[in-house]
C-alpha positions as CSV (number, residue, x, y, z in Angstrom):
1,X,0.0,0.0,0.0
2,X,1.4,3.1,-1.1
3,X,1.1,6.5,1.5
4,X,0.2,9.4,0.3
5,X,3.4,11.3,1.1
6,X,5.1,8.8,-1.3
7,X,2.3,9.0,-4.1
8,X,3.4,13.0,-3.2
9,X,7.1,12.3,-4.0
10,X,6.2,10.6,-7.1
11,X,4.7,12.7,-8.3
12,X,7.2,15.5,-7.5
13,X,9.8,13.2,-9.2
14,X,8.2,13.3,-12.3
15,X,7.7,17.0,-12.3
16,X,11.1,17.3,-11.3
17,X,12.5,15.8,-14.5
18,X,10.0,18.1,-16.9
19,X,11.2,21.1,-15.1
20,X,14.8,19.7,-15.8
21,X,14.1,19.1,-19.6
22,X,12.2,22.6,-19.7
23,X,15.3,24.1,-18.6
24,X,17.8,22.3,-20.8
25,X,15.6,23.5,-23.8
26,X,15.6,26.8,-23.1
27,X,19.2,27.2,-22.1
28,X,20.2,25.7,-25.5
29,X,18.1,28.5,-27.0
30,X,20.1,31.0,-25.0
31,X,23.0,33.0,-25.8
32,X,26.6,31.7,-23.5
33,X,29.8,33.5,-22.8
34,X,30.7,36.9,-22.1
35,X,30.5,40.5,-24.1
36,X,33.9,42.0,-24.7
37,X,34.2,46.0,-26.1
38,X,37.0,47.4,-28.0
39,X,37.4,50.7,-28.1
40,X,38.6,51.6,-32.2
41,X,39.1,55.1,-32.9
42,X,37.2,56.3,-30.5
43,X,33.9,54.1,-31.1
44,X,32.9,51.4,-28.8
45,X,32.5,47.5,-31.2
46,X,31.1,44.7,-29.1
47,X,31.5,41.2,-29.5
48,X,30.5,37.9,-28.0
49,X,32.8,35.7,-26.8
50,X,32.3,31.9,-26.3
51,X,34.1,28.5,-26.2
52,X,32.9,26.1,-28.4
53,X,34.4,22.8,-28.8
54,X,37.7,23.2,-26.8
55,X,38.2,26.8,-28.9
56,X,37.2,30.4,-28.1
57,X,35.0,31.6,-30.4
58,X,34.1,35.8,-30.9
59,X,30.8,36.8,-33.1
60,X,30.8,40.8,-33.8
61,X,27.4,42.2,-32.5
62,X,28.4,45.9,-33.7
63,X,27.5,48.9,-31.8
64,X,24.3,48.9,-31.7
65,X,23.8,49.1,-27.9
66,X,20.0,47.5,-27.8
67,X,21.2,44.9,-29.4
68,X,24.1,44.4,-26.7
69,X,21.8,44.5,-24.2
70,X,19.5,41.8,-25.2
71,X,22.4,39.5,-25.5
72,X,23.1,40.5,-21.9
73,X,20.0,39.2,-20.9
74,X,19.6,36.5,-22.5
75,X,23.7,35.8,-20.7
76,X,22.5,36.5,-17.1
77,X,18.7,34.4,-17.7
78,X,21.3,31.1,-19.0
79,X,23.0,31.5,-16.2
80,X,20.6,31.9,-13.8
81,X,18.7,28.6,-15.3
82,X,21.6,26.9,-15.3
83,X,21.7,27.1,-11.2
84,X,18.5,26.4,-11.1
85,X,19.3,23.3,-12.9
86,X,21.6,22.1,-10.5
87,X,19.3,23.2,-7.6
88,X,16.7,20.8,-9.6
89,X,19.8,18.1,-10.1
90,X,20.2,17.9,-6.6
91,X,16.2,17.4,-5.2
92,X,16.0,15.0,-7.9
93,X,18.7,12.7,-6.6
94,X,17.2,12.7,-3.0
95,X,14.6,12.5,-4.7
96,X,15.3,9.4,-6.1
97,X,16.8,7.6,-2.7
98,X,13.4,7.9,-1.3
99,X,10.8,6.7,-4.2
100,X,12.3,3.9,-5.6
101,X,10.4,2.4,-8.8
């Protein structure tokens, strides 16, 4: 016979791992890495920098400062879903040492 705190933990188990895949999905969709500005006679470039396969890649974004800030955002909300990830990681594998199934 099953308890209800355990039905309760199965079904926060499941829910766990959609949030996880939720998260993963959306993360791939985000922008990663850092914005780097050169200043070049005077006027202010911005680029992205990233690592991608063992190498450190740089995409020009231009000057356009709107633009810049978007890909700021989009930086600081991957990151900030990426420790909720873990945060999810973690409940999931204790979790997991209660409901066994």
């Amino acid at each position: 016979m099953e308890t209800v705190i355990y039905g309760i933990l199965k079904e926060e188990k499941a829910r766990n791992l959609e949030m996880q895949e939720a998260h993963l999905r959306e993360i791939m969709l985000l922008p990663k890495g850092t914005i780097v500005t050169k200043d070049i006679s005077g006027n202010d470039y911005y680029y992205l920098k990233y690592r991608q396969n063992n190498k450190i890649k740089t995409d020009y974004l231009g000057k356009d400062r709107k633009k810049v800030e978007l890909v700021c955002r989009g930086i600081e909300k991957r990151k900030h879903l990426q420790t909720v990830l873990k945060r999810l990681k973690v409940e999931y594998k204790q979790i997991c040492k209660i409901v066994k199934d």
